[in-house]
py3Dmol code that shows the C-alpha trace and the ligand (Angstrom):
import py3Dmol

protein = """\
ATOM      1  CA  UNK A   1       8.754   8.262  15.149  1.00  0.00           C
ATOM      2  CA  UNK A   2       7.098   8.499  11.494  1.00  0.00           C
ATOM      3  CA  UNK A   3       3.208   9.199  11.147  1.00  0.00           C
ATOM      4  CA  UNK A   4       2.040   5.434  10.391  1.00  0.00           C
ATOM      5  CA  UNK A   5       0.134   4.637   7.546  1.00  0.00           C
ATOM      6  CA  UNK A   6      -2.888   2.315   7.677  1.00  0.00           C
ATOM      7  CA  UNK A   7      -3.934   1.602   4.160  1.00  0.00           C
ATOM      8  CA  UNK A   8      -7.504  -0.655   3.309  1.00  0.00           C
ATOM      9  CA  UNK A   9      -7.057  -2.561  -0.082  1.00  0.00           C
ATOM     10  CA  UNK A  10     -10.612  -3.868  -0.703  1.00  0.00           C
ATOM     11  CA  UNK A  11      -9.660  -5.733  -3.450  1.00  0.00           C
ATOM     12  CA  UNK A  12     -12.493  -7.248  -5.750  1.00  0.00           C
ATOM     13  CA  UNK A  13     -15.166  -7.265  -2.798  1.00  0.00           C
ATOM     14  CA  UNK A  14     -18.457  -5.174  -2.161  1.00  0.00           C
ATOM     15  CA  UNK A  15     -21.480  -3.904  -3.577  1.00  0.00           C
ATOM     16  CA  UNK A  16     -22.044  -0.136  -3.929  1.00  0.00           C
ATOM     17  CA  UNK A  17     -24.133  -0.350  -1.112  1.00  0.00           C
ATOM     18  CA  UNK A  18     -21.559  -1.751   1.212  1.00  0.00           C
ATOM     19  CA  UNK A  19     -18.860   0.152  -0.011  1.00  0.00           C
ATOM     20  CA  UNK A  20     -20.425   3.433   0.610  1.00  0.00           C
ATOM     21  CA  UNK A  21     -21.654   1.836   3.803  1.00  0.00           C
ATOM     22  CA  UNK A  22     -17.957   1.035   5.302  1.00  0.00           C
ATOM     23  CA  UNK A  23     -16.855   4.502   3.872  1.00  0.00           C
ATOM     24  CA  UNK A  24     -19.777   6.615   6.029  1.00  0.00           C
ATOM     25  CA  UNK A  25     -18.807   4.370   9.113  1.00  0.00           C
ATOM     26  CA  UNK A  26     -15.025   5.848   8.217  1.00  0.00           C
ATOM     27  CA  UNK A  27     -16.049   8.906   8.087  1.00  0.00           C
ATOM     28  CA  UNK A  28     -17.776   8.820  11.585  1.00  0.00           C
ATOM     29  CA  UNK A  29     -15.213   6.510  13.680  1.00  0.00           C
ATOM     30  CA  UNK A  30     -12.112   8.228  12.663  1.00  0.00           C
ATOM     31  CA  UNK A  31     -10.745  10.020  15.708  1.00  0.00           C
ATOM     32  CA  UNK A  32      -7.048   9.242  14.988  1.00  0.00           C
ATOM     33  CA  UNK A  33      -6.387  10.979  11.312  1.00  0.00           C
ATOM     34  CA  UNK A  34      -4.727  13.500  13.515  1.00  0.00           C
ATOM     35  CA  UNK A  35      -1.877  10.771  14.166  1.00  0.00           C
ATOM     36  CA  UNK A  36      -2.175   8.219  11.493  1.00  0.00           C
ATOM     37  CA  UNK A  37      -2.507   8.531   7.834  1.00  0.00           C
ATOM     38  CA  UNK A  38      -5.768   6.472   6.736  1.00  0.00           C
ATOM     39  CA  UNK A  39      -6.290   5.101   3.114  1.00  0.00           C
ATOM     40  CA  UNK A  40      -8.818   2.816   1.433  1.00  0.00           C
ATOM     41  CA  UNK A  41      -8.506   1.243  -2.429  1.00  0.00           C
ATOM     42  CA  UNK A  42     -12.124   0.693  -3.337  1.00  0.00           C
ATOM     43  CA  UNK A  43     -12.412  -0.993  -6.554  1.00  0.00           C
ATOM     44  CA  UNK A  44     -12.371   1.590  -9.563  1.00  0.00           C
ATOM     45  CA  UNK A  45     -16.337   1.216 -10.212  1.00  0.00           C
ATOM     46  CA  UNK A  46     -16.776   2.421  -6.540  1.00  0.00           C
ATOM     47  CA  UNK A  47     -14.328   5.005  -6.266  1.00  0.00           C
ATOM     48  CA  UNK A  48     -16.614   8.437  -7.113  1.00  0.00           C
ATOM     49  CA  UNK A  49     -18.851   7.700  -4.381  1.00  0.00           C
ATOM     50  CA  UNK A  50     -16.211   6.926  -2.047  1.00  0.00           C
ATOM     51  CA  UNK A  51     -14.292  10.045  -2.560  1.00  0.00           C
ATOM     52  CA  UNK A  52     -17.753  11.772  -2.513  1.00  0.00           C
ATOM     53  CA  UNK A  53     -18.756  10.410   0.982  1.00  0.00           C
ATOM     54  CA  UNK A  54     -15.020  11.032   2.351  1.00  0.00           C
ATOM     55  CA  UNK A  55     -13.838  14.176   0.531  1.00  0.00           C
ATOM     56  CA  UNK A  56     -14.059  15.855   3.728  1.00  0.00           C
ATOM     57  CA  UNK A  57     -12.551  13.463   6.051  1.00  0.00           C
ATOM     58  CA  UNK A  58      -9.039  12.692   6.277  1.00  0.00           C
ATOM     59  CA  UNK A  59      -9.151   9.609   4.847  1.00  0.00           C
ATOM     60  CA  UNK A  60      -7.391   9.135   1.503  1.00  0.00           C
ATOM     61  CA  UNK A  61      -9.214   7.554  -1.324  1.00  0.00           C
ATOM     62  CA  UNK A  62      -7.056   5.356  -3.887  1.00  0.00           C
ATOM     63  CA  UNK A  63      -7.054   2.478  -7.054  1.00  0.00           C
ATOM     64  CA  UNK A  64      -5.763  -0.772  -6.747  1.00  0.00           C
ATOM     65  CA  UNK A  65      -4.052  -0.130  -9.815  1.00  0.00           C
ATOM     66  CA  UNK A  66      -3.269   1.755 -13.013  1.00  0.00           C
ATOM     67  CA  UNK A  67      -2.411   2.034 -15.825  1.00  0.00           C
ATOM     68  CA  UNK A  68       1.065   3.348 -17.669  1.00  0.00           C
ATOM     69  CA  UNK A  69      -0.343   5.572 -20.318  1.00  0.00           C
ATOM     70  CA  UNK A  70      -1.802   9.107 -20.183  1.00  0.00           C
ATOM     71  CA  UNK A  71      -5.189   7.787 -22.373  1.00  0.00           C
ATOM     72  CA  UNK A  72      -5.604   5.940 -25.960  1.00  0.00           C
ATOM     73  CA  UNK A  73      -6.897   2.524 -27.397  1.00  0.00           C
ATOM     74  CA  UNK A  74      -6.264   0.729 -24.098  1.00  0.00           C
ATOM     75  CA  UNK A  75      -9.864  -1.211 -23.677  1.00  0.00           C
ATOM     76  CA  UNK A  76     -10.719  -1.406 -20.186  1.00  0.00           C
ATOM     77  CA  UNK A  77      -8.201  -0.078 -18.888  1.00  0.00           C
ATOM     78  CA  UNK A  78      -8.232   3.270 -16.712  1.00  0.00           C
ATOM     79  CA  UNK A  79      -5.314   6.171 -16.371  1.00  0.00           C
ATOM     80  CA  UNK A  80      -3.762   8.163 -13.806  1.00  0.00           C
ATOM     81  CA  UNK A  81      -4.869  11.459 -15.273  1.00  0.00           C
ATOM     82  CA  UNK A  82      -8.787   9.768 -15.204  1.00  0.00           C
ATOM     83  CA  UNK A  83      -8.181   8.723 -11.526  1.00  0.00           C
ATOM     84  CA  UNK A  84      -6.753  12.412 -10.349  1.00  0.00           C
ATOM     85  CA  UNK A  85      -9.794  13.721 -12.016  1.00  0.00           C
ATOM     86  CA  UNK A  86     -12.018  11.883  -9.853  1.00  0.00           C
ATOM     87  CA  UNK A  87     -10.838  12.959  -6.341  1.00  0.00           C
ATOM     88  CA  UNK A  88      -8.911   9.877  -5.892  1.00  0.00           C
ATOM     89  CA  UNK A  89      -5.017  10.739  -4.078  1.00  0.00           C
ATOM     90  CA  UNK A  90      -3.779   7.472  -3.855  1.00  0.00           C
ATOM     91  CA  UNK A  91      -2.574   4.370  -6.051  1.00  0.00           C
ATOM     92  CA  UNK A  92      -1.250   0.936  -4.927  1.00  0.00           C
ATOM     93  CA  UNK A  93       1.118  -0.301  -7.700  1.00  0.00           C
ATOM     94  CA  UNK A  94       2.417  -3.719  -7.824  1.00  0.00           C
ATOM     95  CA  UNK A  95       0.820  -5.588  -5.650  1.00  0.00           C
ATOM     96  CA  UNK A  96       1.521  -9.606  -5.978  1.00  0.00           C
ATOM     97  CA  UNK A  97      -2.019 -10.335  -7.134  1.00  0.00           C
ATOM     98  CA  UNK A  98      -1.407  -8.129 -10.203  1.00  0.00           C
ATOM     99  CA  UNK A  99       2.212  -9.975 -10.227  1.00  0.00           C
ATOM    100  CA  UNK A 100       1.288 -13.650 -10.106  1.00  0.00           C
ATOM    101  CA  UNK A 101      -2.281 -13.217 -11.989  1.00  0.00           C
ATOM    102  CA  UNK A 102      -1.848 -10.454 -14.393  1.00  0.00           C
ATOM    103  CA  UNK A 103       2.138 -10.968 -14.420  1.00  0.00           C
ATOM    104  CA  UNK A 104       2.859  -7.736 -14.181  1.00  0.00           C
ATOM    105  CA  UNK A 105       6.387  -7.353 -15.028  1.00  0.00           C
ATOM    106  CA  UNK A 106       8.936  -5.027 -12.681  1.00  0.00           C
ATOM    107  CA  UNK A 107       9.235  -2.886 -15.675  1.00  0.00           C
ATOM    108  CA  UNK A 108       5.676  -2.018 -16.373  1.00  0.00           C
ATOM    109  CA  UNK A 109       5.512  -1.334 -12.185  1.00  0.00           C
ATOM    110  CA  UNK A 110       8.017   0.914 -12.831  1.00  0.00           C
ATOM    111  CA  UNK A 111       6.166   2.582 -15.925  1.00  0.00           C
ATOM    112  CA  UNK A 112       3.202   2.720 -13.806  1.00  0.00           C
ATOM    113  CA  UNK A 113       4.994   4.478 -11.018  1.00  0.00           C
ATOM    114  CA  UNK A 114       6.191   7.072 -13.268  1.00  0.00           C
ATOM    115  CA  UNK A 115       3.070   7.498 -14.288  1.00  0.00           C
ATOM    116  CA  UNK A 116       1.046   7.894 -10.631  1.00  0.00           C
ATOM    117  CA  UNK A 117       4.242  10.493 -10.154  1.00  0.00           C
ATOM    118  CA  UNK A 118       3.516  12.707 -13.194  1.00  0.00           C
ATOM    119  CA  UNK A 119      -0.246  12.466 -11.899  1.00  0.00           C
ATOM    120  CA  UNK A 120       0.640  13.591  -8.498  1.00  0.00           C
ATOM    121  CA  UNK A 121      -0.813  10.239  -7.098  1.00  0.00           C
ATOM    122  CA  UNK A 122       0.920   9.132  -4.021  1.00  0.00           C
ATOM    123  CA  UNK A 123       1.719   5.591  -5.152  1.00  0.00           C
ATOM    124  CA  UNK A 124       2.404   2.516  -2.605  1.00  0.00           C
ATOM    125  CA  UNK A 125       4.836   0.280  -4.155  1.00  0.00           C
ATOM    126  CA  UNK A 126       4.131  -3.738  -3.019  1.00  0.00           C
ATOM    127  CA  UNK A 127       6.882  -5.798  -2.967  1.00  0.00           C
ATOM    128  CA  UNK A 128       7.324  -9.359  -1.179  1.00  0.00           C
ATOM    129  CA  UNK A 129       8.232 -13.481  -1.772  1.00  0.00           C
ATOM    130  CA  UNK A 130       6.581 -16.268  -2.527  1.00  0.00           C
ATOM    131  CA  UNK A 131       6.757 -19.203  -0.089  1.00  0.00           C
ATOM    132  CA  UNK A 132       9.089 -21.230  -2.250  1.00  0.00           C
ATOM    133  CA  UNK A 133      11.599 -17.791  -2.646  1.00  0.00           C
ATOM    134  CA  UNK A 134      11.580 -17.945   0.923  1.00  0.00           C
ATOM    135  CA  UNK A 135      12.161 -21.637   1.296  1.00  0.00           C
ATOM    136  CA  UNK A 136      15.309 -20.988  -0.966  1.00  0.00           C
ATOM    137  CA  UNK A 137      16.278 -17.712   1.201  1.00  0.00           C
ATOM    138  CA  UNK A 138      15.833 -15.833  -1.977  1.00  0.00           C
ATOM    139  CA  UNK A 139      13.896 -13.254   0.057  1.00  0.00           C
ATOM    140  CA  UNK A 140      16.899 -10.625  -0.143  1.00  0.00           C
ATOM    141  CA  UNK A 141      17.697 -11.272  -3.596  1.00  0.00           C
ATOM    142  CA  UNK A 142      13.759 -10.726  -4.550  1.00  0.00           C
ATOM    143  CA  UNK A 143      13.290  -7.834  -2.608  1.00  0.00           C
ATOM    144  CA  UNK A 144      16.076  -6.425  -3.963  1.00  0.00           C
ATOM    145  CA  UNK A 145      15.071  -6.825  -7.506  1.00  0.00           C
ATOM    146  CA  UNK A 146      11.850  -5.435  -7.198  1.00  0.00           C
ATOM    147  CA  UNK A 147      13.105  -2.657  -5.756  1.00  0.00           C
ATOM    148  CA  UNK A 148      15.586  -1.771  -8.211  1.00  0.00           C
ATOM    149  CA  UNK A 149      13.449  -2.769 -10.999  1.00  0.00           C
ATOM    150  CA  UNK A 150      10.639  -0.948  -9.811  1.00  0.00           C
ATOM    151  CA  UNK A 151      12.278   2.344  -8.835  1.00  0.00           C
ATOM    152  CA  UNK A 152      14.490   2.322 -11.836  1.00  0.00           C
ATOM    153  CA  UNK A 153      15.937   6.313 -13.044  1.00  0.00           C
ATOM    154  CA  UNK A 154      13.899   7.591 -10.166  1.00  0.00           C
ATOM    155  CA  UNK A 155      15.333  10.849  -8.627  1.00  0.00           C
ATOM    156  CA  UNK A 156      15.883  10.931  -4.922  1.00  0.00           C
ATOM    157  CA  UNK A 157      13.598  13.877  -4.835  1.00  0.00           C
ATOM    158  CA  UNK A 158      10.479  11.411  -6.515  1.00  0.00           C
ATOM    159  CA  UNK A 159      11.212   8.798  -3.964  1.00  0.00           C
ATOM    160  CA  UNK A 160      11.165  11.013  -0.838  1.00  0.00           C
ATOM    161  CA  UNK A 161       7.828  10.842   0.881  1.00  0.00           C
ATOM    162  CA  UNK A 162       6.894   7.471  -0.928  1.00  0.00           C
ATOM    163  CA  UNK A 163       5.314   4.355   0.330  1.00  0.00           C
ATOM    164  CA  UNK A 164       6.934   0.564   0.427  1.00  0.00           C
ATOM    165  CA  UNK A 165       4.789  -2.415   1.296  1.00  0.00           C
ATOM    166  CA  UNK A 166       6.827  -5.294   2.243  1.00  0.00           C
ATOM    167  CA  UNK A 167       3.749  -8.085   1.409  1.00  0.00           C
ATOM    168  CA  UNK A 168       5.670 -11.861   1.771  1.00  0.00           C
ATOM    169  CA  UNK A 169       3.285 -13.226  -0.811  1.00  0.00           C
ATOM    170  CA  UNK A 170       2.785 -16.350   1.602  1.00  0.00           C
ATOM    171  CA  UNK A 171       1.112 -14.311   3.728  1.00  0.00           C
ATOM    172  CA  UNK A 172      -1.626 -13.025   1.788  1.00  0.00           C
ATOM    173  CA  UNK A 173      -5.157 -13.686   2.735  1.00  0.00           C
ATOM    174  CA  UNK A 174      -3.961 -16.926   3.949  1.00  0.00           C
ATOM    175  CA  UNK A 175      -4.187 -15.995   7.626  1.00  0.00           C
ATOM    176  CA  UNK A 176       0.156 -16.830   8.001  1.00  0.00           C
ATOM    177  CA  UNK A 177       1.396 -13.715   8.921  1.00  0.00           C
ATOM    178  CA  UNK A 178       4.975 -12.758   9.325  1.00  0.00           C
ATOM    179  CA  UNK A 179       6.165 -12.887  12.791  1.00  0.00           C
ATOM    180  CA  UNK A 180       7.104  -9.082  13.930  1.00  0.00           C
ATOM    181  CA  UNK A 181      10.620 -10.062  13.622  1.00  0.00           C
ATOM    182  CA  UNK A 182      10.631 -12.060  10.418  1.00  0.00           C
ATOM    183  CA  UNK A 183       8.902  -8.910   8.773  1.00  0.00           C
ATOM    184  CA  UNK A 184      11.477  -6.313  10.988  1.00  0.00           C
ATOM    185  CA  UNK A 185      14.388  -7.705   9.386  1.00  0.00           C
ATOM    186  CA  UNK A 186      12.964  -7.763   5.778  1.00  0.00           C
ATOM    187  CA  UNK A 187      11.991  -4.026   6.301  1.00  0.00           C
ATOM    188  CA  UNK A 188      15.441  -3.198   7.511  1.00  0.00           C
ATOM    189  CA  UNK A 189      16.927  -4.532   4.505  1.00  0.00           C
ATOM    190  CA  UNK A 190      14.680  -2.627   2.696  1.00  0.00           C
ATOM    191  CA  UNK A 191      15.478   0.485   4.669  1.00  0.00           C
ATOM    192  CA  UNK A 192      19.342  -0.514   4.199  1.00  0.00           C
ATOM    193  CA  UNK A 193      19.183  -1.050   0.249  1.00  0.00           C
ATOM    194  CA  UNK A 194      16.730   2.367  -0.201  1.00  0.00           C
ATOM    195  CA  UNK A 195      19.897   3.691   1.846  1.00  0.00           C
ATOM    196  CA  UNK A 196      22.323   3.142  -0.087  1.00  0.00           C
ATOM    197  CA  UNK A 197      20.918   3.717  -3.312  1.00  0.00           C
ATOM    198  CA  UNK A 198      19.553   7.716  -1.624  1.00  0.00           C
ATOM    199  CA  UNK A 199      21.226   8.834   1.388  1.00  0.00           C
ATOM    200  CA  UNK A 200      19.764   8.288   4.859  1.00  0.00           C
ATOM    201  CA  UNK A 201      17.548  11.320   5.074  1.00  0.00           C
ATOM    202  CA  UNK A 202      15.637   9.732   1.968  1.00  0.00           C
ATOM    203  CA  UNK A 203      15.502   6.246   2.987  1.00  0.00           C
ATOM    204  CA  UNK A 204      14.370   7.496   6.998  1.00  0.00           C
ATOM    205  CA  UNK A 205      11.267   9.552   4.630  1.00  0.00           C
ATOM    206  CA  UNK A 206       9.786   6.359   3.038  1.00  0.00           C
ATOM    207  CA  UNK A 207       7.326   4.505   5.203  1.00  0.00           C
ATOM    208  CA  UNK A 208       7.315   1.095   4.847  1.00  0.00           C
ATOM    209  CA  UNK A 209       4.368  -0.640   5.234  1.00  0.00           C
ATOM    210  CA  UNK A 210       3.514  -4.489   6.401  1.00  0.00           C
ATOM    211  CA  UNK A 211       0.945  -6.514   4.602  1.00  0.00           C
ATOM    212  CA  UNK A 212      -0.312 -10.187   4.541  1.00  0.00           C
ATOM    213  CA  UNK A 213      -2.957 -11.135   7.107  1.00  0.00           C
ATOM    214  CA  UNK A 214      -2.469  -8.458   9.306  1.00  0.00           C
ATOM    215  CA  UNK A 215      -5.927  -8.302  11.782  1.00  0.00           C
ATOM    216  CA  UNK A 216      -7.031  -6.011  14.978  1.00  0.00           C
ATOM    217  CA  UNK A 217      -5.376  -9.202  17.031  1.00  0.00           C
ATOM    218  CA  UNK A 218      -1.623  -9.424  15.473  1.00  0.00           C
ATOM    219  CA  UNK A 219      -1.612  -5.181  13.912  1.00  0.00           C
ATOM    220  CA  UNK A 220      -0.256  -3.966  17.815  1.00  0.00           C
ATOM    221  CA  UNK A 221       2.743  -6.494  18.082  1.00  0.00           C
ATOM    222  CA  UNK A 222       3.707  -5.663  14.170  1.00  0.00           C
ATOM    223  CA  UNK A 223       3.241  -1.847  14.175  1.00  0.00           C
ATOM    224  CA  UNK A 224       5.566  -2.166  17.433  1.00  0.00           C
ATOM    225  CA  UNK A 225       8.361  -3.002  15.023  1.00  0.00           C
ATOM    226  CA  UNK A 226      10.510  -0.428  14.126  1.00  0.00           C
ATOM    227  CA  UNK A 227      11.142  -0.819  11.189  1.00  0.00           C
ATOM    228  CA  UNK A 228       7.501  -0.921  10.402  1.00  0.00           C
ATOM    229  CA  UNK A 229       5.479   1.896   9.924  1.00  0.00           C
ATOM    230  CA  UNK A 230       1.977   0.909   8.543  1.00  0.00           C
ATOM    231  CA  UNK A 231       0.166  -1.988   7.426  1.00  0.00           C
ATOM    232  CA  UNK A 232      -1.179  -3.143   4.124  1.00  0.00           C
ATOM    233  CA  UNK A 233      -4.610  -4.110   5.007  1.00  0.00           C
ATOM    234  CA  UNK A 234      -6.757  -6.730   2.853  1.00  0.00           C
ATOM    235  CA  UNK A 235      -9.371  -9.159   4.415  1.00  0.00           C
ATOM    236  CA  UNK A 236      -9.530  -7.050   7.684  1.00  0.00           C
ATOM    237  CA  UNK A 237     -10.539  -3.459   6.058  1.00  0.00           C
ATOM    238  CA  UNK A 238     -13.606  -4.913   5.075  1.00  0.00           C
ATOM    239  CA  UNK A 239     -15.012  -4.487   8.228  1.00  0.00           C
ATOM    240  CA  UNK A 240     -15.052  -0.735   9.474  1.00  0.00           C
ATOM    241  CA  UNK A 241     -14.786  -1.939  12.956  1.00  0.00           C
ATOM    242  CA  UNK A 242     -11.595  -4.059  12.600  1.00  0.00           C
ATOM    243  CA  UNK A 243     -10.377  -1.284  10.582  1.00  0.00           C
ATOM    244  CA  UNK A 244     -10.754   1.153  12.959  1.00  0.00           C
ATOM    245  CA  UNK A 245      -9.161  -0.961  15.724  1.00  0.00           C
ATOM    246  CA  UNK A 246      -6.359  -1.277  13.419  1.00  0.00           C
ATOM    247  CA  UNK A 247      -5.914   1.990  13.428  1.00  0.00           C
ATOM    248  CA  UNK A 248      -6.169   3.274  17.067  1.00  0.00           C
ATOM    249  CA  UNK A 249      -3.123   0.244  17.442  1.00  0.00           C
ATOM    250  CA  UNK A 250      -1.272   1.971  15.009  1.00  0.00           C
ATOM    251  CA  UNK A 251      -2.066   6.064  16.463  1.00  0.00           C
ATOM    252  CA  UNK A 252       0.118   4.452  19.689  1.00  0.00           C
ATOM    253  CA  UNK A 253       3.236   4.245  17.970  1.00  0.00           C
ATOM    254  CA  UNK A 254       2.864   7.426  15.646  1.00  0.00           C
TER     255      UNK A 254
END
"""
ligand_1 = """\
9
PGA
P -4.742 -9.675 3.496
O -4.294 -8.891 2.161
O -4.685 -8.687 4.635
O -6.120 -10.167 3.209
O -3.750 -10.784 3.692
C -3.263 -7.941 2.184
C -3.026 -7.401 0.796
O -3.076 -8.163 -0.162
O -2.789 -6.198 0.627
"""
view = py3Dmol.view(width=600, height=400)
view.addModel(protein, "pdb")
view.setStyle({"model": 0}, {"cartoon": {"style": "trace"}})
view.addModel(ligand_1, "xyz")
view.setStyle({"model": 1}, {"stick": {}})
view.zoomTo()
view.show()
C-alpha cells in the first residue's frame, strides 16, 4: 500500500489570525505524519507564517498556484523560485477554479509544471469534468487530455514520485461527491493511461489523489478505494478538527 496523501487547499478563505490559528492546531494534533503525508495551500499572503509555525512539523506547506516564469514584468504575479525561497515545498497546479475562472489553458499547466520541477516544488496536478462532460461520458476523453496536455515532454524520471488529483469539477464545494466507485474507476483509468505512456513501476509511484466534497463522514469509504490514495481537501481543511479526522481515516489504509 502507498503512503496516502491528505492535502488542505484553503483556497481564498482566512484571516492571518485564523490561518496561523488552524496551522498551530496542526502542529499539535498531528500524530499520524509517521503514516500519511500532510499538506496545506494557504493563500500566498499567508504562506511565511505558515511555514514559520510548521517548519518543524511534518506537515508540508504549499501555493495554490504559480506562475511559469523564473521573475520579470509579471504584475502580481508570484514565481516558483520566490515560493522555494520562502520555505514553501509544495504547489497545486491546475486546479479547475484556475481552469474555468482564470482559463488556464493545458499548456500553460504544463509550463507551470515545468516550472514547480526546475524549483524542486513537489507539484499536484488537478485534473477532473464538468457535469455536462460527464453527462456526455466525455470523462475519459477529458481526463485524458489533461493529462497528456499537462504532462507534455515530461521524462519518466520527472513524473515518478508526482501527485494526480482526480477533482470531477461537479463535485467541488457543492457537497456531490463521487461515489467510491465512480471515482475508483476514473483513477484506474488514470493509473492505466500514466501506464502506458511510463511503464508500471512509474505509474504504481504517482499517488492519485480524490477531491470534490470529500468530509470526515464520506473520506473512510473513498480512501478505501484502491485506486485512491489521498484526498484533495477544500471546504473541510478549514477546520483543524475535520482535518485531522480526515487524516487518522486515511493513516488506516497507508
Ligand atoms: P471541496 O474542494 O472539498 O470544498 O469540494 C476541493 C478542491 O477544490 O480542492
Amino acid at each position: 500500500m502507498k503512503k496516502q496523501y491528505i492535502a488542505g487547499n484553503w483556497k481564498m478563505n482566512l484571516t492571518l489570525d485564523e490561518a496561523r490559528d488552524i496551522a498551530r492546531k496542526l502542529c499539535d494534533g498531528i500524530a499520524d505524519a509517521e503514516t500519511v503525508d500532510i499538506g496545506v495551500f494557504p493563500p500566498f499572503v499567508y504562506l511565511k507564517d505558515v511555514c514559520d509555525i510548521l517548519s518543524d512539523s511534518k506537515v508540508f506547506v504549499g501555493a495554490q498556484n504559480m506562475n511559469m516564469e523564473q521573475h520579470g514584468a509579471f504584475t502580481g504575479e508570484v514565481s516558483g523560485g520566490m515560493l522555494k525561497d520562502i520555505g514553501c515545498t509544495h504547489v497545486i497546479i491546475g486546479h479547475s477554479e484556475r481552469r474555468t475562472i482564470y482559463k488556464e489553458t493545458d499548456s500553460e499547466i504544463n509550463s507551470k509544471l515545468k516550472a514547480a520541477l526546475l524549483n524542486d516544488l513537489q507539484p499536484i496536478l488537478c485534473v477532473g469534468e464538468s457535469q455536462d462532460e460527464r453527462d456526455a461520458d466525455k470523462t475519459r476523453e477529458v481526463v485524458e487530455k489533461q493529462l497528456s496536455g499537462g504532462l507534455l515532454d515530461l521524462k519518466p524520471e520527472q513524473v515518478e514520485g508526482l501527485t494526480i488529483a482526480y477533482e470531477p469539477v461537479w463535485a467541488i464545494g457543492t457537497g456531490k461527491t463521487a461515489t467510491p466507485e465512480q471515482a475508483n474507476e476514473v483513477h484506474a483509468f488514470i493509473r492505466n493511461t500514466l501506464r502506458s505512456k511510463y511503464g508500471d513501476d512509474t505509474a504504481q509511484s504517482i499517488r492519485i489523489q480524490y477531491g470534490g466534497s470529500v468530509n470526515a463522514g464520506n473520506a473512510k469509504e473513498l480512501l478505501g478505494q484502491p485506486e485512491i490514495d489521498g484526498a484533495l481537501v477544500g471546504g473541510a481543511s478549514l477546520d483543524p478538527n475535520s482535518f485531522l479526522d480526515i487524516v487518522s481515516k486515511a493513516a488506516s489504509f497507508s
